[in-house]
C-alpha positions in Angstrom: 45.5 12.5 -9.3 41.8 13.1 -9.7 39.4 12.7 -6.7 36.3 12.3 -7.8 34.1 12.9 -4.5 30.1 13.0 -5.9 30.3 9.3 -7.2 28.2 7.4 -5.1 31.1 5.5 -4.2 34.4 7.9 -4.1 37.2 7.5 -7.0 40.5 8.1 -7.3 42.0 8.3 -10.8 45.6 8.6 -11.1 45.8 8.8 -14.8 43.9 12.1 -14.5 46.3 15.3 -14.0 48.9 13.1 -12.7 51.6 16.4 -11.8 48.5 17.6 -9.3 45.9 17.0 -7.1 42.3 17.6 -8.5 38.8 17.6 -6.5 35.5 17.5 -8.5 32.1 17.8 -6.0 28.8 18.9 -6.7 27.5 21.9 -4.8 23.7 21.6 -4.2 21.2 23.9 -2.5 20.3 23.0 0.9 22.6 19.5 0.7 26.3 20.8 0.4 28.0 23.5 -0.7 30.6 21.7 -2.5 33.7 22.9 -0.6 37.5 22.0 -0.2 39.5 23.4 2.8 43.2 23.2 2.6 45.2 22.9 6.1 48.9 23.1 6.7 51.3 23.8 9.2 52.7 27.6 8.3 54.7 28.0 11.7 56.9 25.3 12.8 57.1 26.9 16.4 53.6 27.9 16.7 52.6 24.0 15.1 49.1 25.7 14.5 47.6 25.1 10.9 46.6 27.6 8.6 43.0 27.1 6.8 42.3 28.3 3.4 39.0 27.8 1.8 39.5 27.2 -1.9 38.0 28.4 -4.6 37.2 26.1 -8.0 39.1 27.1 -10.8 36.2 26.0 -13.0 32.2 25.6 -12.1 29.5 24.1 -14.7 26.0 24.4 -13.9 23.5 21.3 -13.5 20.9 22.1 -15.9 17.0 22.2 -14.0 18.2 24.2 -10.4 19.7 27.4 -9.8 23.6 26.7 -7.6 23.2 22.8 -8.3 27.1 22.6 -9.4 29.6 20.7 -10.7 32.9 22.0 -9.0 36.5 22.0 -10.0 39.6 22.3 -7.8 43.2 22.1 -8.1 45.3 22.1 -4.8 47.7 25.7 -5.1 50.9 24.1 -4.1 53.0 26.0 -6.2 51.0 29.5 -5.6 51.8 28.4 -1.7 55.2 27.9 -2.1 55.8 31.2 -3.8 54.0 33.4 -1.1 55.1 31.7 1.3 58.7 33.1 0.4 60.4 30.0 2.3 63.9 28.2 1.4 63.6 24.8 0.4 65.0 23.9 3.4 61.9 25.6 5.3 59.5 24.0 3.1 60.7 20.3 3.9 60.2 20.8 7.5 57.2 21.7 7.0 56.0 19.4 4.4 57.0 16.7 7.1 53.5 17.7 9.0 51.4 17.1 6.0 48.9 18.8 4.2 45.5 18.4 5.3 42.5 18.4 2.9 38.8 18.3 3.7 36.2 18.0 0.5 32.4 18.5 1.1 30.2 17.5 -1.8 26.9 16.2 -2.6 26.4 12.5 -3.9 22.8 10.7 -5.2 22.0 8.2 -3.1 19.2 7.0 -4.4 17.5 7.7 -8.1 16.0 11.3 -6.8 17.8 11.7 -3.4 20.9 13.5 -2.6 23.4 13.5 0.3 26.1 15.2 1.9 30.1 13.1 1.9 32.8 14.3 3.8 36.1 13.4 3.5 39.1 13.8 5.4 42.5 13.2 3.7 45.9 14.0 4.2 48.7 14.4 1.9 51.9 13.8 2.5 54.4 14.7 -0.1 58.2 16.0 0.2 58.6 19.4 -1.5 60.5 17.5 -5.0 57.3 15.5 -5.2 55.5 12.2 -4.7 54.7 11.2 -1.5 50.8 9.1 -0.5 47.6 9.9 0.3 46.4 8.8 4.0 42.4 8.6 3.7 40.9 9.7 7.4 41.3 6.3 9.4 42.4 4.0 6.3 44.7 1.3 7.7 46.4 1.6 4.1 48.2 4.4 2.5 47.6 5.1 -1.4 50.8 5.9 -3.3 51.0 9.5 -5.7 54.8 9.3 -7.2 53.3 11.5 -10.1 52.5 14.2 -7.7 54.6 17.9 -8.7 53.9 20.4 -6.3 56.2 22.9 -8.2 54.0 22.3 -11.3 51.9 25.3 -12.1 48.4 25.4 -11.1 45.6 26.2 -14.0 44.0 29.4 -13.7 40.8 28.3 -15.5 40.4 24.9 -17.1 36.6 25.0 -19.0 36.2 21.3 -20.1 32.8 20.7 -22.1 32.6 16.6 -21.7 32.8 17.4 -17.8 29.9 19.1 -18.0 28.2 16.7 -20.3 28.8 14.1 -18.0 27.5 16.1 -14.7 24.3 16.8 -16.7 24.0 13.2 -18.1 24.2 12.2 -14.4 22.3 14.5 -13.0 20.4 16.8 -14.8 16.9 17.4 -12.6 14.0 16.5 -15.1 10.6 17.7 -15.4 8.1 15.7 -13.9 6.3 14.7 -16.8 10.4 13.7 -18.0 10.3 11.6 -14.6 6.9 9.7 -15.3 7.9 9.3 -19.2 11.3 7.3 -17.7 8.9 5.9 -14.7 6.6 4.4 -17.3 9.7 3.1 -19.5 11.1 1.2 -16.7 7.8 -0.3 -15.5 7.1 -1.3 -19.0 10.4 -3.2 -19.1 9.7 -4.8 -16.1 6.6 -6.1 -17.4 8.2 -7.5 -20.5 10.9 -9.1 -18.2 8.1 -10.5 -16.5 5.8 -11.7 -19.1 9.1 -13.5 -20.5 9.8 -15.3 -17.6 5.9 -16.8 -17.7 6.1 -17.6 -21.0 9.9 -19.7 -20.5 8.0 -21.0 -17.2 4.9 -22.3 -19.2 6.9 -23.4 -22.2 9.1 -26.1 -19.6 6.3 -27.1 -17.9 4.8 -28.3 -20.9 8.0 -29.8 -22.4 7.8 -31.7 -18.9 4.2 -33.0 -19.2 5.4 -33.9 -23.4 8.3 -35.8 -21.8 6.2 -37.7 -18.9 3.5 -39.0 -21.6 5.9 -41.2 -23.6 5.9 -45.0 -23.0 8.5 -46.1 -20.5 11.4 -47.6 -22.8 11.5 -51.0 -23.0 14.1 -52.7 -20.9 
């Protein structure tokens, strides 16, 4: 399962790395830095959680701004499982509390603008797999039976198109880059407009063709 936080609208992608649970954010100066922190219950009789901040197994840079990022994280299941040095039997109860992830990342909210998203989500997934994702205060639970927390987690995953696509998105441009696409889109505006005066005139006068012919005879 992919999340894909720094869409202007959040996506969740199944098809994507269907055995784990993936995070992709955007870290940009002064906005957000980008981060995922990973909560679970280590002690059954203490019940308190255990916080670890992630690190991304893979970072591409945003071309035009030092530290704007794209950021890519894997959730360590099976690295946790292993230090934690539990039995199986262990494990379950404390699967049963969930696993609590919280994803910081920057998102464009309008054509030059950038925000900060935060979102809460909890996973809850026995330790042979599957399980669904509860979103903060969603009345509706989202189903991951692909989900293998045993499956290995990549140790450095360097994917060119990702980065194509973050710069496509949002590469920071020049200025005179931002008035050449500024002039571009006012110049298409004006051909929309001038079309729409010349389908305007063109029916008005098809009207005034139509009103001049005799009346037809009864």
């Amino acid at each position: 399962m992919l999340l894909q936080a720094s869409a202007p609208r959040p996506v969740m992608n199944p098809v994507d790395s269907p055995e784990h649970f993936r995070i992709q954010t955007l870290r940009r100066p002064g906005v957000s830095d980008g981060g995922v922190l990973f909560s679970f219950v280590s002690d059954l009789e203490s019940g308190s959680p255990t916080n670890h901040t992630l690190a991304p197994v893979e970072s591409y840079q945003i071309e035009g701004q030092d530290g704007f990022e794209a950021l890519d994280y894997w959730l360590p299941f099976d690295t946790m499982f292993k230090e934690s040095g539990l039995s199986d039997l262990a494990l379950a109860a404390l699967s049963t509390s969930g696993y609590r992830v919280t994803v910081r990342s920057a998102f464009r909210s309008d054509r030059t603008k950038y925000e900060e998203r935060v979102i809460s989500l909890l996973l809850l997934t026995p330790v042979t797999g599957g399980g669904v994702i509860r979103l903060g205060d969603s009345f509706f639970d989202i189903a991951n039976p692909t989900l293998n927390p045993r499956a290995p987690t990549p140790k450095r995953v360097r994917d060119e198109t990702i980065s194509i696509a973050f710069n496509r998105a949002h590469k920071v441009l020049t200025q005179g880059a931002q008035d050449a696409i500024e002039a571009r889109r006012r110049a298409r505006i004006a051909e929309a407009e001038a079309n729409m005066q010349a389908n305007t005139r063109a029916l008005e006068g098809r009207d005034r063709r139509v009103k001049a012919l005799p009346p037809k005879k009864p």
